[in-house]
VOKELUM-118025 format. One record per residue: residue number from 1; chain; x, y, z of N, C-alpha, C in turn. Coordinates in pm, 1 decimal, m for minus. Layout:
N
{seq:NUM mol:A n.east:X n.north:Y n.up:Z ca.east:X ca.north:Y ca.up:Z c.east:X c.north:Y c.up:Z}
...
//
This chain:
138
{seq:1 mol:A n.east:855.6 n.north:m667.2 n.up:m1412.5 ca.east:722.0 ca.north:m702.7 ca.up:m1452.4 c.east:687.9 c.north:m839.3 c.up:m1393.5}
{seq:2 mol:A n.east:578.9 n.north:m841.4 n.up:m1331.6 ca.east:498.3 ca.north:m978.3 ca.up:m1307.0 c.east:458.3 c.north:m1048.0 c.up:m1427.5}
{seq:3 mol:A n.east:532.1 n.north:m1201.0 n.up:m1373.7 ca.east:492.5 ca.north:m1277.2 ca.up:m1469.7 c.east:420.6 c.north:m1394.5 c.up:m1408.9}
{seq:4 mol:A n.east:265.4 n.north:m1434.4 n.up:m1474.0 ca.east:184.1 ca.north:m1532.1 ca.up:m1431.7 c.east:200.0 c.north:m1634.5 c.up:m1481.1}
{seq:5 mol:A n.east:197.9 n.north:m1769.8 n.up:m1457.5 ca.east:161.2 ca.north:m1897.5 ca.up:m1532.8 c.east:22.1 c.north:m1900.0 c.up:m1570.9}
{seq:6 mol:A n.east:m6.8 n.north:m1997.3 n.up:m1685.5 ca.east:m136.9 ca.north:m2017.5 ca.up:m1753.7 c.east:m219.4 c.north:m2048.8 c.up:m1661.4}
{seq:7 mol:A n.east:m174.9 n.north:m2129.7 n.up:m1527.3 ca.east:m249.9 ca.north:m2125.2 ca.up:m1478.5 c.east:m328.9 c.north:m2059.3 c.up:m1333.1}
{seq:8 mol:A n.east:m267.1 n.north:m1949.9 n.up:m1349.8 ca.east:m264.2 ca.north:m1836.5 ca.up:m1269.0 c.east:m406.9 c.north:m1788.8 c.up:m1303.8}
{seq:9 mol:A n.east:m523.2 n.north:m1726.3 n.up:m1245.0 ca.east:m620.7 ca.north:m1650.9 ca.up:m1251.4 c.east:m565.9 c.north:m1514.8 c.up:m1211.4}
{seq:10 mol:A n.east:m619.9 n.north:m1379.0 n.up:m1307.2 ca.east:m605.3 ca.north:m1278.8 ca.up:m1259.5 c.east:m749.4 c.north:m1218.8 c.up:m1231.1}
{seq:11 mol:A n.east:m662.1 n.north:m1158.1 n.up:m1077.5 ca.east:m745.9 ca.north:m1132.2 ca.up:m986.5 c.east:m753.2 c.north:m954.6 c.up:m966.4}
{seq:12 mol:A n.east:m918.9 n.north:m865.1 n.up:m964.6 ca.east:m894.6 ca.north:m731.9 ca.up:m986.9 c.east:m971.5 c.north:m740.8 c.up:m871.5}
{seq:13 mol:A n.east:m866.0 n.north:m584.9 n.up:m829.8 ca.east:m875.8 ca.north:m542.7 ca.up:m672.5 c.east:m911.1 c.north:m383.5 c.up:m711.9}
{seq:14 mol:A n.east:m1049.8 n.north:m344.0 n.up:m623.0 ca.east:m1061.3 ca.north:m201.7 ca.up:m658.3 c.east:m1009.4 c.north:m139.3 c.up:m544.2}
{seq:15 mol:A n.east:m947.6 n.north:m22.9 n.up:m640.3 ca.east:m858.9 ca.north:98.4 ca.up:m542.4 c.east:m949.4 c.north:160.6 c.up:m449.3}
{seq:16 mol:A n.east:m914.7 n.north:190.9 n.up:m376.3 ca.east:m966.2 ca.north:280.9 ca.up:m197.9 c.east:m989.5 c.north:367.8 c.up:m257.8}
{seq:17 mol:A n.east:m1075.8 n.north:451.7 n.up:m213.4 ca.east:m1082.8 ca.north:610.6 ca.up:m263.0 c.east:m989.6 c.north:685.6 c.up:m243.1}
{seq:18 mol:A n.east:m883.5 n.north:625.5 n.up:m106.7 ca.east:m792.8 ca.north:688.4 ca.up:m45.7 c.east:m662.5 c.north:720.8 c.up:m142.9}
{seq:19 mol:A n.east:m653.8 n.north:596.2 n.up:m248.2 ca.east:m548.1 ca.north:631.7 ca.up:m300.4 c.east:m574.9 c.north:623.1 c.up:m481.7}
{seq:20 mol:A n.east:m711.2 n.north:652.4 n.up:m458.5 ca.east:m740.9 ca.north:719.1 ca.up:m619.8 c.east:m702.3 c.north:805.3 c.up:m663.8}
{seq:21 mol:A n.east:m654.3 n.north:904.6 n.up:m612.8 ca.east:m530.6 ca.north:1069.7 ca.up:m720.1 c.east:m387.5 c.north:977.0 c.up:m742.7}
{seq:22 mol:A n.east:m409.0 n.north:849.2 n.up:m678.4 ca.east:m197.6 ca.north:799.1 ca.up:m734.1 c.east:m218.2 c.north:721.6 c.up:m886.1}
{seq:23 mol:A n.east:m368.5 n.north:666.7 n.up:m885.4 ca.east:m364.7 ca.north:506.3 ca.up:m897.1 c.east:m306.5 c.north:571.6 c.up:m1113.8}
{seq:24 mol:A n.east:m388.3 n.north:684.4 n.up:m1177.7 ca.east:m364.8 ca.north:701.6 ca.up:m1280.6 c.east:m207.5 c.north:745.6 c.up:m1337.5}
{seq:25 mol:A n.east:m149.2 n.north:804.0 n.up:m1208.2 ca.east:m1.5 ca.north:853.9 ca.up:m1267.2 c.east:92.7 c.north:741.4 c.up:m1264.1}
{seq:26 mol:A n.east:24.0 n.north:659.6 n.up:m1147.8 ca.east:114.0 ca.north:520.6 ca.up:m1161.2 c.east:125.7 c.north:450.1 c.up:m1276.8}
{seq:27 mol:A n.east:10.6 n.north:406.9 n.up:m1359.3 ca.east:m1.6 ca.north:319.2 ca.up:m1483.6 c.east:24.8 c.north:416.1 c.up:m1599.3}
{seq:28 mol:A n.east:m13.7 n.north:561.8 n.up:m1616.0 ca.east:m5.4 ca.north:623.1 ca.up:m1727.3 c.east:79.0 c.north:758.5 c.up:m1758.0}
{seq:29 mol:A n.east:135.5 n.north:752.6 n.up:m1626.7 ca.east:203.6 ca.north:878.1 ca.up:m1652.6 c.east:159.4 c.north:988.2 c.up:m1647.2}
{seq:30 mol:A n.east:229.1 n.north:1082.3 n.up:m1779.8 ca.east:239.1 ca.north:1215.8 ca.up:m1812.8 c.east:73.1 c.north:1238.3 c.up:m1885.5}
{seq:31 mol:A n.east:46.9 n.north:1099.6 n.up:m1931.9 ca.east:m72.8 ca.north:1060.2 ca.up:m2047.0 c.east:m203.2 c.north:1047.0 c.up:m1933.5}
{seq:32 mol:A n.east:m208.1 n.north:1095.7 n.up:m1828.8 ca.east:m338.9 ca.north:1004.3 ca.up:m1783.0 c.east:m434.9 c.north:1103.5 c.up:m1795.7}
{seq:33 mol:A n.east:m424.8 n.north:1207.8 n.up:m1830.4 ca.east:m543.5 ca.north:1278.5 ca.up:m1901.9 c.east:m627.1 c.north:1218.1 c.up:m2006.2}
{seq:34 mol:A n.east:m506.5 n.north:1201.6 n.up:m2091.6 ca.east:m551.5 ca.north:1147.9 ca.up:m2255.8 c.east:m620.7 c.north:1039.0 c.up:m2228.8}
{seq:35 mol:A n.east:m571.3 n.north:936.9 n.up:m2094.5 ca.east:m584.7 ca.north:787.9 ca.up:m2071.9 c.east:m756.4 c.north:765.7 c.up:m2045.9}
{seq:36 mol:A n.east:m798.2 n.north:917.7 n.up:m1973.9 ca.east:m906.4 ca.north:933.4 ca.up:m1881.3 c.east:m1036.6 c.north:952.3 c.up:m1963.9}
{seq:37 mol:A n.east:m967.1 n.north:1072.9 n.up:m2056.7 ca.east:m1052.5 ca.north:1105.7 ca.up:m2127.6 c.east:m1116.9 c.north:983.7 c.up:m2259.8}
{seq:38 mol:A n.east:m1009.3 n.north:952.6 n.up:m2319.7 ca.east:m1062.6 ca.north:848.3 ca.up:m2421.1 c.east:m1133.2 c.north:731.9 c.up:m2389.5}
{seq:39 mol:A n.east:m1143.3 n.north:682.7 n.up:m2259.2 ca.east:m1237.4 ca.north:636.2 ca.up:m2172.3 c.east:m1388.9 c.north:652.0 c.up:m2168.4}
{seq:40 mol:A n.east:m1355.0 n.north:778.0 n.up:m2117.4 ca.east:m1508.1 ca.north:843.0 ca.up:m2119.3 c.east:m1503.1 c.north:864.4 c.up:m2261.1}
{seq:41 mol:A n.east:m1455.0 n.north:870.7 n.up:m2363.2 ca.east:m1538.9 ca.north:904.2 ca.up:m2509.7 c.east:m1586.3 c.north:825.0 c.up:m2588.5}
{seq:42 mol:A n.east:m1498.5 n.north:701.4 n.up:m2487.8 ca.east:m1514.3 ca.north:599.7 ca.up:m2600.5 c.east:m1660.8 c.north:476.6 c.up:m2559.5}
{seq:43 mol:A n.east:m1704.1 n.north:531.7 n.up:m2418.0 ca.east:m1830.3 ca.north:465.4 ca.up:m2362.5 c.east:m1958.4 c.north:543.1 c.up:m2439.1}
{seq:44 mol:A n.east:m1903.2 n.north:682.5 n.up:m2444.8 ca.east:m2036.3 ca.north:777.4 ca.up:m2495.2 c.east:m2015.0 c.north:752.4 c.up:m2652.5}
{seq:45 mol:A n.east:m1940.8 n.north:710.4 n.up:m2684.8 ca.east:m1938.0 ca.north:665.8 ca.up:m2861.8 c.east:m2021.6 c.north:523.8 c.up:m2847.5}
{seq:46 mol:A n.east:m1956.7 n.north:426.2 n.up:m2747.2 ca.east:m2035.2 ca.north:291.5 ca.up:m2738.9 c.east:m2189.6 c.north:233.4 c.up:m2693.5}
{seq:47 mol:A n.east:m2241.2 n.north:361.2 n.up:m2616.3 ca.east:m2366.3 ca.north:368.0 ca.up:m2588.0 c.east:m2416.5 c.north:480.2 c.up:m2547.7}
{seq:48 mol:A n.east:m2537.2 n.north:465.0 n.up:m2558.4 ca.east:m2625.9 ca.north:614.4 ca.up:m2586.9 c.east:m2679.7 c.north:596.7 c.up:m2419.8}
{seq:49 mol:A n.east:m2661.1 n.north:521.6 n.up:m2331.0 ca.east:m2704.6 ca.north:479.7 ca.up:m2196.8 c.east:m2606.4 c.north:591.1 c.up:m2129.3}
{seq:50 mol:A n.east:m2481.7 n.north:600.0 n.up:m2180.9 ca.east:m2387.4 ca.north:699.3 ca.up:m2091.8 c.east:m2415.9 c.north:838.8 c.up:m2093.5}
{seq:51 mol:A n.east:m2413.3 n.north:926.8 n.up:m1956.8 ca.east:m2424.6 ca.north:1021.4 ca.up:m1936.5 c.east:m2331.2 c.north:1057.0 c.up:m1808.3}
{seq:52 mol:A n.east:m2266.9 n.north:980.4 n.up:m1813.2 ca.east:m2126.6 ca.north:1090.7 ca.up:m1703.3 c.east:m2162.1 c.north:951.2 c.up:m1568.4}
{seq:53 mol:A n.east:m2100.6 n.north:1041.0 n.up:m1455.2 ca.east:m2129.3 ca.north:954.7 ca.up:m1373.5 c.east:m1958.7 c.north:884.3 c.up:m1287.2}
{seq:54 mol:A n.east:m2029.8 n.north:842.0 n.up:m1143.7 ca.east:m1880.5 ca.north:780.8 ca.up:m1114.7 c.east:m1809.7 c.north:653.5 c.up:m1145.3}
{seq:55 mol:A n.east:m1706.4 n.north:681.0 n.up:m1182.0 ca.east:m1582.9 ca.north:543.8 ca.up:m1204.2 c.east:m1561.2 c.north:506.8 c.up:m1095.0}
{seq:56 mol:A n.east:m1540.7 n.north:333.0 n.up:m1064.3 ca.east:m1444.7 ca.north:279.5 ca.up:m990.1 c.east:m1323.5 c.north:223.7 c.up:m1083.5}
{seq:57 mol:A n.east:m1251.5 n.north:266.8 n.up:m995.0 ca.east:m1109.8 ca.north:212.8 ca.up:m1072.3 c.east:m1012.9 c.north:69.9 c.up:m1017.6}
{seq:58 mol:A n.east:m1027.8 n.north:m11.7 n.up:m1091.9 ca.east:m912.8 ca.north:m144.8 ca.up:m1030.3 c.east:m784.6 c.north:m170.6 c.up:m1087.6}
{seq:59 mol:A n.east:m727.6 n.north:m256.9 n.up:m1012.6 ca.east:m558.3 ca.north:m275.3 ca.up:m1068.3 c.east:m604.8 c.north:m430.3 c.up:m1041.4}
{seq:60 mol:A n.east:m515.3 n.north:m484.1 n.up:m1156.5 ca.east:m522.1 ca.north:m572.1 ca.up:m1179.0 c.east:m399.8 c.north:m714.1 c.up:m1108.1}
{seq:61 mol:A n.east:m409.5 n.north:m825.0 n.up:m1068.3 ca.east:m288.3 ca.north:m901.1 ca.up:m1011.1 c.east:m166.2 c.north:m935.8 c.up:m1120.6}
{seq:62 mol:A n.east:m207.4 n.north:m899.9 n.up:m1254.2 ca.east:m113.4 ca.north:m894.4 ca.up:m1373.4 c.east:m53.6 c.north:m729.8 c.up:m1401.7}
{seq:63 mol:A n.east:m80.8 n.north:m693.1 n.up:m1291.2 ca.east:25.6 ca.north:m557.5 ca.up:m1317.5 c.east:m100.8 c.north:m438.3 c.up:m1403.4}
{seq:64 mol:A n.east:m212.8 n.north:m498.4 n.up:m1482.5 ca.east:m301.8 ca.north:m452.5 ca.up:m1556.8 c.east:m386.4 c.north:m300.3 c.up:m1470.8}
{seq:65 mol:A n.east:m488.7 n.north:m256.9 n.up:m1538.1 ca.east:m555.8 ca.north:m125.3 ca.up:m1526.1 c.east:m688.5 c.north:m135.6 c.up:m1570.2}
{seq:66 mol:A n.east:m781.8 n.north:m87.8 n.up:m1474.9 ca.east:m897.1 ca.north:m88.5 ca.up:m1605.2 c.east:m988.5 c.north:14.4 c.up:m1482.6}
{seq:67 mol:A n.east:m1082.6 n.north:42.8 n.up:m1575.2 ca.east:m1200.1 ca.north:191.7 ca.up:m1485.2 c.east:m1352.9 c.north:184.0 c.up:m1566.9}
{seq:68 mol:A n.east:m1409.1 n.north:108.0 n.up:m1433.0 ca.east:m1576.4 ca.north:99.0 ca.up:m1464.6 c.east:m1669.5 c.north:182.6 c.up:m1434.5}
{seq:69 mol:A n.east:m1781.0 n.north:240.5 n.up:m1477.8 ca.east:m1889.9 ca.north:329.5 ca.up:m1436.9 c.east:m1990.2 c.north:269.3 c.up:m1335.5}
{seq:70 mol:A n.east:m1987.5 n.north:290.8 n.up:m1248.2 ca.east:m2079.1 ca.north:261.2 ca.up:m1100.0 c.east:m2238.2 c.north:230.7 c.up:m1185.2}
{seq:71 mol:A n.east:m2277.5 n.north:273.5 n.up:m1310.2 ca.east:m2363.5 ca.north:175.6 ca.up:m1342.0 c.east:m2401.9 c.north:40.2 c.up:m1358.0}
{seq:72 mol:A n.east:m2538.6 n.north:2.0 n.up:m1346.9 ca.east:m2589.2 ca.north:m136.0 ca.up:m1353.8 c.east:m2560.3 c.north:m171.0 c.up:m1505.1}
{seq:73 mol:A n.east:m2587.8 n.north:m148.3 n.up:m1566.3 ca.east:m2573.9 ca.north:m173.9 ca.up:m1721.8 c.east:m2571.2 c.north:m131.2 c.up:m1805.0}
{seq:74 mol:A n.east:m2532.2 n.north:m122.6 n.up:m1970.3 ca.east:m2513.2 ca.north:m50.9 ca.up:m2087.5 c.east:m2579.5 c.north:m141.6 c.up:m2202.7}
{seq:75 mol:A n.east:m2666.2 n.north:m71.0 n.up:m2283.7 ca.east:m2659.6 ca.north:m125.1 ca.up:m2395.0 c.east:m2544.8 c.north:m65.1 c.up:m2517.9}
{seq:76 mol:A n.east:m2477.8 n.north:m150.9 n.up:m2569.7 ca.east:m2348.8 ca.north:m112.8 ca.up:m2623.0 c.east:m2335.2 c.north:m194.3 c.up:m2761.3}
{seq:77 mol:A n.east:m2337.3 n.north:m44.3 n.up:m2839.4 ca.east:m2340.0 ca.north:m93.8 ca.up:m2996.7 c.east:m2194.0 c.north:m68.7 c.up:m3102.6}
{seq:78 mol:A n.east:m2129.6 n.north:m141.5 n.up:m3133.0 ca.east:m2005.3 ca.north:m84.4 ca.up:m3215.3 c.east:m2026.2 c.north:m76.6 c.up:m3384.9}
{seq:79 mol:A n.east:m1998.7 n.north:m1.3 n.up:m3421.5 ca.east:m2044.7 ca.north:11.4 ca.up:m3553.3 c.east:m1952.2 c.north:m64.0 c.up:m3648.3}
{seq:80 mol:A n.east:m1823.9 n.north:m65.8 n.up:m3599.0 ca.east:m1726.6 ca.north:m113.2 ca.up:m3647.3 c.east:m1755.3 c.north:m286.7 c.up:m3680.9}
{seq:81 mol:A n.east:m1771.1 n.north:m317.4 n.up:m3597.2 ca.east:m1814.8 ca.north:m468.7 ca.up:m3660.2 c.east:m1950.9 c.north:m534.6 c.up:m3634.6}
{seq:82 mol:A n.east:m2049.7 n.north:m458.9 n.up:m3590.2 ca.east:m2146.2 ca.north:m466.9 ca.up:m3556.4 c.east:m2272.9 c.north:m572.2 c.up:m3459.2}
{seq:83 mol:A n.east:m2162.0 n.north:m503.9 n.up:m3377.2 ca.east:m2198.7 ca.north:m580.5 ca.up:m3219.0 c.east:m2288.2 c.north:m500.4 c.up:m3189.8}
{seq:84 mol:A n.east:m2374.1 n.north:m548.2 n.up:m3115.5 ca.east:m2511.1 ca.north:m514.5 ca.up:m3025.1 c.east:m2517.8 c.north:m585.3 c.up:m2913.8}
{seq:85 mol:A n.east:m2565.4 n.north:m543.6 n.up:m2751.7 ca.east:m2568.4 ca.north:m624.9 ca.up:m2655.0 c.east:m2566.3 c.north:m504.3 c.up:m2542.5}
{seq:86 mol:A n.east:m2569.4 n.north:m612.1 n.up:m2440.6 ca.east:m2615.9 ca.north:m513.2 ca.up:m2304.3 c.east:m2491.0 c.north:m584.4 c.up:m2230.8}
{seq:87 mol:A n.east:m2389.8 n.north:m492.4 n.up:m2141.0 ca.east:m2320.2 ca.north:m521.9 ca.up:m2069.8 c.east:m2323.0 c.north:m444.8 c.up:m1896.2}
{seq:88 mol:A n.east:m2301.2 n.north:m550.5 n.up:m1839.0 ca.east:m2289.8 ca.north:m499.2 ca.up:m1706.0 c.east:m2206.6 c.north:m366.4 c.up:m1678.6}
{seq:89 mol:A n.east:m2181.3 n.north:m249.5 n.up:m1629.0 ca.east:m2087.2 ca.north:m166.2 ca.up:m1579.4 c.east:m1939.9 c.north:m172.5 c.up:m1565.6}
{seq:90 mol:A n.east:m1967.5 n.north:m317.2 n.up:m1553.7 ca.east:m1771.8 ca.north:m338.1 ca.up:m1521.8 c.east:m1782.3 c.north:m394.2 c.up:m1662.2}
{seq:91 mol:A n.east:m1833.3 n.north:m473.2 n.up:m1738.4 ca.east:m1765.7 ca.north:m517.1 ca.up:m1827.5 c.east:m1780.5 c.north:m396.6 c.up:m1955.5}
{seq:92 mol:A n.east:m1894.6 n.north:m285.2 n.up:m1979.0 ca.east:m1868.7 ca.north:m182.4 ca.up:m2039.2 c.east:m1727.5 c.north:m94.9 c.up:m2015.7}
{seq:93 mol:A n.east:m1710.3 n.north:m82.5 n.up:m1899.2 ca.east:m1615.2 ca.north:m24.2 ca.up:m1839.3 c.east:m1450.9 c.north:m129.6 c.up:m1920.4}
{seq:94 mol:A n.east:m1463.0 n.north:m232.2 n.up:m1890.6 ca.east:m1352.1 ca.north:m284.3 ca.up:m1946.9 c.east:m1314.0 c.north:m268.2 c.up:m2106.2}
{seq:95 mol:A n.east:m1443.3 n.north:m227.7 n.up:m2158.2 ca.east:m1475.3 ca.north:m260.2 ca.up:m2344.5 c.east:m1389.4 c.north:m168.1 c.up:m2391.9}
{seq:96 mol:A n.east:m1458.0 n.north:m9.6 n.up:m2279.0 ca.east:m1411.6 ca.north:97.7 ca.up:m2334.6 c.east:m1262.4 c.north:151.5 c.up:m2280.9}
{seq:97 mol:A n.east:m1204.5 n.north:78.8 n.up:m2208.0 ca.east:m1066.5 ca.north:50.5 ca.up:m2166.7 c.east:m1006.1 c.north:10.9 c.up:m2293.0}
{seq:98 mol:A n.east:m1029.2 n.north:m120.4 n.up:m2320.8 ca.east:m978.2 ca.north:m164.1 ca.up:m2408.2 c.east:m968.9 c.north:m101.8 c.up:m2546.6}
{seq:99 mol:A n.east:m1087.9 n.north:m17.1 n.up:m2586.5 ca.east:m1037.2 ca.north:57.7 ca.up:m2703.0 c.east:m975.5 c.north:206.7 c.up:m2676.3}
{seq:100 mol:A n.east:m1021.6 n.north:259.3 n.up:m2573.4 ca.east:m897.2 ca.north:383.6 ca.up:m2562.5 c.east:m779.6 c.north:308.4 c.up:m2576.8}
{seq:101 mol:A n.east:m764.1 n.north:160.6 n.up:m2470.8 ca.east:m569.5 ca.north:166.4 ca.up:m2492.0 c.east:m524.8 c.north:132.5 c.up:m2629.6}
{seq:102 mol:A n.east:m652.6 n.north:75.4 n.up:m2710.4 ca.east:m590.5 ca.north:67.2 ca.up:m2824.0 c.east:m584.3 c.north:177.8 c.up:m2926.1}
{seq:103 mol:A n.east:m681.0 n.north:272.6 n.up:m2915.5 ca.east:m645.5 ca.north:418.7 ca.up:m2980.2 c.east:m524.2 c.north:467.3 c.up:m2954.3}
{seq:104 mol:A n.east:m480.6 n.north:473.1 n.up:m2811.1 ca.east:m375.4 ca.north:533.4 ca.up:m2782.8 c.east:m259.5 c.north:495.3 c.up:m2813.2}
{seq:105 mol:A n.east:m236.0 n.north:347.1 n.up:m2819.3 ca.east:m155.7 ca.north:279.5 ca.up:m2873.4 c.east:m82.1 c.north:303.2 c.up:m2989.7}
{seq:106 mol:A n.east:m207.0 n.north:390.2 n.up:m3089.7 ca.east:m153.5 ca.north:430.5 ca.up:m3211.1 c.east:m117.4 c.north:584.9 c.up:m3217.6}
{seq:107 mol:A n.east:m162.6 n.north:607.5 n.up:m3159.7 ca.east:m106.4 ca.north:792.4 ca.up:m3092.7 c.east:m70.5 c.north:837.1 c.up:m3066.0}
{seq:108 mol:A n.east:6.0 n.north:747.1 n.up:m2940.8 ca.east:106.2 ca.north:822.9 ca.up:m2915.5 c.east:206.1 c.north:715.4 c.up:m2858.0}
{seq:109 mol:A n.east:333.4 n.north:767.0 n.up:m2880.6 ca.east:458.1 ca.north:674.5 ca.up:m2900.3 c.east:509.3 c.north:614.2 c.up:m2775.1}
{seq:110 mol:A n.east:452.9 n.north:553.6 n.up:m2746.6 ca.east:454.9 ca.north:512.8 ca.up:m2585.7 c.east:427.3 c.north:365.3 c.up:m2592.0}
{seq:111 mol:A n.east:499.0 n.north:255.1 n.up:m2551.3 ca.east:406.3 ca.north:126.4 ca.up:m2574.9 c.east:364.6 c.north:84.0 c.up:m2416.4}
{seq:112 mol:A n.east:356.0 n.north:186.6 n.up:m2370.0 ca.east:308.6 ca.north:127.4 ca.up:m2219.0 c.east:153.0 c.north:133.7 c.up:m2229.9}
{seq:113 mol:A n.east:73.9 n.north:172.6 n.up:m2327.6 ca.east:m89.8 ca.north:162.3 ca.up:m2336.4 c.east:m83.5 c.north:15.9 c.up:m2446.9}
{seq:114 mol:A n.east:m3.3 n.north:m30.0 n.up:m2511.5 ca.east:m0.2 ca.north:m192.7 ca.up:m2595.0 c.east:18.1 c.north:m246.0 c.up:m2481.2}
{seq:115 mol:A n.east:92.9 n.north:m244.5 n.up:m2371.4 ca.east:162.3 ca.north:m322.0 ca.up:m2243.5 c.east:0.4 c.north:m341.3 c.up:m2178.0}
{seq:116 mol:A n.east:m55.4 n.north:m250.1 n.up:m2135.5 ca.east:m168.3 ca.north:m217.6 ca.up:m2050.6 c.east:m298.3 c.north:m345.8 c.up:m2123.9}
{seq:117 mol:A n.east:m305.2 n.north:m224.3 n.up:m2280.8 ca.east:m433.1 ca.north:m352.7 ca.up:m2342.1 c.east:m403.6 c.north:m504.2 c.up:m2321.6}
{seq:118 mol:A n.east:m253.4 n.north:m525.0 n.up:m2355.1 ca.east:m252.2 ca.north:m674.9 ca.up:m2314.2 c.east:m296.9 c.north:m718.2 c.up:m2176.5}
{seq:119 mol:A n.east:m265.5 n.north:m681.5 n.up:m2085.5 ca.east:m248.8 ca.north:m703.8 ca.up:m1971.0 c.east:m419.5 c.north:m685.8 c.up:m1965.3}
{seq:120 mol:A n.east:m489.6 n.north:m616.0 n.up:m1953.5 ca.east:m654.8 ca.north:m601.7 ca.up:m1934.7 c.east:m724.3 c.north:m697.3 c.up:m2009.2}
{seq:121 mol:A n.east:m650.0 n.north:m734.6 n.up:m2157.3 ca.east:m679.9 ca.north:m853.7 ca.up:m2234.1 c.east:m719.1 c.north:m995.9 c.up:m2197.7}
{seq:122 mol:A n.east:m643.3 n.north:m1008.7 n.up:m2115.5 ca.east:m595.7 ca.north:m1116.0 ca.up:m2047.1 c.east:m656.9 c.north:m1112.2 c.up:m1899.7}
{seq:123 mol:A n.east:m702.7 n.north:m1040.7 n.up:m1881.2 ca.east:m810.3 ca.north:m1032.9 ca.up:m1772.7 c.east:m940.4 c.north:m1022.1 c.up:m1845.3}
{seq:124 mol:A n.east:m998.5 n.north:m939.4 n.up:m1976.3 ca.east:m1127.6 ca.north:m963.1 ca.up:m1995.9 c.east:m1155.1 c.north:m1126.3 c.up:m2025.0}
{seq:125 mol:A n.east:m1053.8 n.north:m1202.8 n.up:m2105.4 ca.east:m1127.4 ca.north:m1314.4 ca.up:m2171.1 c.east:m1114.5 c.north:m1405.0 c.up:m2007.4}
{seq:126 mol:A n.east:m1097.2 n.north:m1387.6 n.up:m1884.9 ca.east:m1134.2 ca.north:m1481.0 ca.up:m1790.7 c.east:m1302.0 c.north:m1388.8 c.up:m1751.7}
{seq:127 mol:A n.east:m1302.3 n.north:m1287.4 n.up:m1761.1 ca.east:m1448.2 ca.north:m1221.7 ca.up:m1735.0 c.east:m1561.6 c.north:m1293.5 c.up:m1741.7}
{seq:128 mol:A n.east:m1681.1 n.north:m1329.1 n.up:m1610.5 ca.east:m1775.7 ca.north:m1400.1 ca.up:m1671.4 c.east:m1847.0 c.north:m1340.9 c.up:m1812.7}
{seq:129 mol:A n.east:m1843.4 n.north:m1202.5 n.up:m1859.4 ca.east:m1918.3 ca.north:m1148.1 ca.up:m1970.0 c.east:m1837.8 c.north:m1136.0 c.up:m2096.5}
{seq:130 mol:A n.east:m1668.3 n.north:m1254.0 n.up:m2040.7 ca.east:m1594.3 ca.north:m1245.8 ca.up:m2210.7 c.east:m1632.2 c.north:m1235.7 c.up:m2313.6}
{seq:131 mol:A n.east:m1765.9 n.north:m1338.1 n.up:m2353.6 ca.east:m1804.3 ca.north:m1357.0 ca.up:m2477.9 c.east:m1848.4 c.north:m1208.0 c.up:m2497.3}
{seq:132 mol:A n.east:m1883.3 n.north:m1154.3 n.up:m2479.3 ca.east:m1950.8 ca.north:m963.8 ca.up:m2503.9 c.east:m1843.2 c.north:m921.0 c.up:m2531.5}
{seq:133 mol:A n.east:m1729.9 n.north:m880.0 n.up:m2426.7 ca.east:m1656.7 ca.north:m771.0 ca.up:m2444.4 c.east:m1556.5 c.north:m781.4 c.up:m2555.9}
{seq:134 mol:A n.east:m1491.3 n.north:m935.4 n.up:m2594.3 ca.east:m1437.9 ca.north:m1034.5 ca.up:m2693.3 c.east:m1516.0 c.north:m967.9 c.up:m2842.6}
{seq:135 mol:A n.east:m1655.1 n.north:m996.4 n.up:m2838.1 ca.east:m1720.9 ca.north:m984.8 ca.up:m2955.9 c.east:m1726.5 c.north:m852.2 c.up:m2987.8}
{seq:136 mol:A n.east:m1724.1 n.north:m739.3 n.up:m2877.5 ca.east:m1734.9 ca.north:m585.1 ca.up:m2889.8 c.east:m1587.4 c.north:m552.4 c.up:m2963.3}
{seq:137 mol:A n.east:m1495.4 n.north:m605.1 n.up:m2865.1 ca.east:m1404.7 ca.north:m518.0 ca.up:m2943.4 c.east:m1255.2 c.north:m584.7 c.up:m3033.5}
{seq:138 mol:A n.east:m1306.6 n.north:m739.8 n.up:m3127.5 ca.east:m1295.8 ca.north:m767.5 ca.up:m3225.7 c.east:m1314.1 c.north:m741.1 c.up:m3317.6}
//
């Protein structure tokens, strides 16, 4: 495992199209169905703006994962603690990363989706739109 200093910036690099069928079995395994899907369920739970559409997918310089919707923006509401706000594509995309890996986390017995949320964690709060995605999914 890569290990960064504090004062390391992590840096996300989006995958080629060329090697988008590797990029999910690499980080998730046997799970990257489950990984894919709770993704997409968990954007169409977070905003009523989603209707399908293409992902770009990046890897992160901390070893991390995350998959955004080629949209301009989301308005994105959580009921759970009751956030409201409009987020850019990538940073919706990161929100709803972050709560699939944490659904999954509890689902299934694997701690490589706790490994992952950290790791994307730690890339959202350098995000210029931290304060959003921070407040979404606190």
């Amino acid at each position: 495992m890569t290990s960064l200093s504090d004062n390391t910036k992590i840096v996300a690099a989006q995958v080629p199209d060329a090697e988008r069928m590797n990029t999910l079995p690499r980080h998730f395994g046997r799970y990257l169905v489950a990984m894919e899907d709770a993704v997409y369920g968990w954007l169409r739970e977070l905003s009523e703006d989603y209707s399908g559409g293409y992902w770009h997918f990046y890897e992160l310089s901390n070893e991390g994962f995350y998959m955004a919707p080629e949209s301009e923006s989301f308005r994105i509401r959580v009921a759970g603690n009751g956030f409201e706000g409009v987020m850019s594509g990538d940073a919706a995309g990161i929100t709803a990363c972050l709560f699939a890996l944490s659904h999954l986390s509890f689902r299934i017995p694997n701690d490589m989706f706790s490994r992952h949320y950290q790791k994307l964690r730690e890339f959202a709060i350098e995000h210029p739109e931290a304060a959003a995605i921070v407040a979404a999914t606190d």
